[in-house]
C-alpha positions in Angstrom: -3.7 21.7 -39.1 -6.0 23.8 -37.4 -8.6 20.6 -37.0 -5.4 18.6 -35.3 -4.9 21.6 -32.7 -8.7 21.6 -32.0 -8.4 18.0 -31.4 -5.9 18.3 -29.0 -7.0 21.4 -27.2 -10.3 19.1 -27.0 -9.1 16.1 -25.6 -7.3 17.7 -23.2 -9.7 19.7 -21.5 -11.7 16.3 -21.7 -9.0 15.0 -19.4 -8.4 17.4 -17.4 -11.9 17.0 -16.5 -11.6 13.2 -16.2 -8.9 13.6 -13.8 -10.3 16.3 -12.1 -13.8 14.4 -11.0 -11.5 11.1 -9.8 -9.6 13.1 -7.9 -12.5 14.8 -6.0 -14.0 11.7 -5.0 -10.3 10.4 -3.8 -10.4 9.0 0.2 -9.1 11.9 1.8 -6.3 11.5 4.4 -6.9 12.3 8.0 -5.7 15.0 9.9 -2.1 15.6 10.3 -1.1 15.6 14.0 2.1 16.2 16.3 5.5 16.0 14.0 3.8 15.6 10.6 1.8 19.1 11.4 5.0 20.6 12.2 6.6 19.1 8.8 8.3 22.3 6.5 7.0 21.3 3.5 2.8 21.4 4.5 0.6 24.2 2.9 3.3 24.3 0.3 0.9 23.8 -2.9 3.3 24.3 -5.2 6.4 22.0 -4.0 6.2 18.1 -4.4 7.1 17.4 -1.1 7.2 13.5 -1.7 9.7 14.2 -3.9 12.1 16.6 -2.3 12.1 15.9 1.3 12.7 13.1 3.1 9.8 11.2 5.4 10.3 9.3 8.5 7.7 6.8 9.7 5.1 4.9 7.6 8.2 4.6 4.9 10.8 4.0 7.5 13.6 6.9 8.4 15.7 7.9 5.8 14.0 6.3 2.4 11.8 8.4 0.4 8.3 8.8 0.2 6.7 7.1 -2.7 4.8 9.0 -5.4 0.9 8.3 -5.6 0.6 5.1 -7.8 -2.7 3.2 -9.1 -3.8 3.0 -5.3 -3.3 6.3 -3.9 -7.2 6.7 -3.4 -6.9 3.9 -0.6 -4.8 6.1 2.2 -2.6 3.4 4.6 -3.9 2.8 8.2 -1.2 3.7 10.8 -2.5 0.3 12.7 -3.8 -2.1 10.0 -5.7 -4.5 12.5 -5.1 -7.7 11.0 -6.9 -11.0 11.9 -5.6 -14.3 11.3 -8.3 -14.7 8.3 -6.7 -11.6 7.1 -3.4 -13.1 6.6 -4.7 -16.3 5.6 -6.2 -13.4 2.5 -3.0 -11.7 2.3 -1.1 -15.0 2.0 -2.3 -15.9 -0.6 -3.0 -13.3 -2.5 1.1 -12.9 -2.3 0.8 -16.4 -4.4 -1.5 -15.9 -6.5 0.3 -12.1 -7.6 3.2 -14.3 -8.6 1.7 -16.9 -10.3 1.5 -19.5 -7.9 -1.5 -21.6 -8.1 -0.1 -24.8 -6.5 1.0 -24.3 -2.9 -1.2 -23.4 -0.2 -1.7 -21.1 3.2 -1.5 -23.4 6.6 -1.8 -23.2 9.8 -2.5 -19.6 10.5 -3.0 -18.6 13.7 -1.4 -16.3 16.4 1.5 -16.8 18.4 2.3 -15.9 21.7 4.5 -12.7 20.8 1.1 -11.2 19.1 2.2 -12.1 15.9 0.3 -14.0 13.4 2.5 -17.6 12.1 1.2 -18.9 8.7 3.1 -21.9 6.7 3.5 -22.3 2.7 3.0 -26.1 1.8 3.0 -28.0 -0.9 -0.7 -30.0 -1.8 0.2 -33.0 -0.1 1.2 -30.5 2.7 5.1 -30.1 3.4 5.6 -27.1 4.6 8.2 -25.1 2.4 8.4 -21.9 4.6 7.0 -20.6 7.8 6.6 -16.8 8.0 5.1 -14.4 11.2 3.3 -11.2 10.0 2.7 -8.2 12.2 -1.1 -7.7 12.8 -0.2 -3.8 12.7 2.4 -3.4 10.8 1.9 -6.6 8.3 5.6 -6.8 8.5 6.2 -10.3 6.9 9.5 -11.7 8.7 10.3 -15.7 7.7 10.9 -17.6 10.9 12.0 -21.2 9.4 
């Protein structure tokens, strides 16, 4: 009994320690400025804000703020700067996350609104969807 406690004691100061150095070498976020500074629930250490309070912005008004997940270390650019080769990348990364290994990316390039227009088609290359993406939001809206 008293070998099983050690045990455990052990492991989870090793853990603690583990989680401890990954955090510490996290991307930190950049400075809070006008509203977010003013927010009620900064320099409160010991409340969760993301789970009590309500965010507006980056998550859109009124839904709640996400807890960290696997990629919390990358922190979200307010303008993401997206290129058309960037889409093309984020296109089709979208297909292959689902499984798709058979249609393609086309024709991406910008449009006159700013946006960037990309097409999903088959290999012999009807189109199956056509879909604009913010380059600063990447807001994915379908258009035909």
């Amino acid at each position: 009994m008293r070998q099983t406690l050690l045990a455990a004691a052990a492991a989870f100061v090793i853990g603690g320690a583990t989680v401890g150095a990954i955090v510490g070498h996290a991307q930190p976020a950049p400075p809070a400025s006008g509203a977010e500074a003013d927010a009620p629930w900064r320099g409160h250490p010991g409340v969760m804000a993301w789970r009590h309070h309500r965010h507006e912005g980056e998550m859109g008004e009124g839904r709640h703020h996400r807890a960290p997940g696997t990629f919390a270390l990358v922190y979200r650019q307010a303008d993401r700067n997206l290129t058309p080769p960037d889409v093309q990348k984020l296109a089709e990364a979208f297909l292959l996350w689902h499984g798709n290994h058979t249609w393609k990316v086309a024709n991406v390039a910008a449009t006159p609104d700013g946006a960037i227009g990309f097409e999903y088609a088959t290999p012999e290359g009807s189109v199956i969807a056509r879909f604009t993406m913010d380059p600063h939001s990447g807001r994915v809206t379908r258009v035909g």
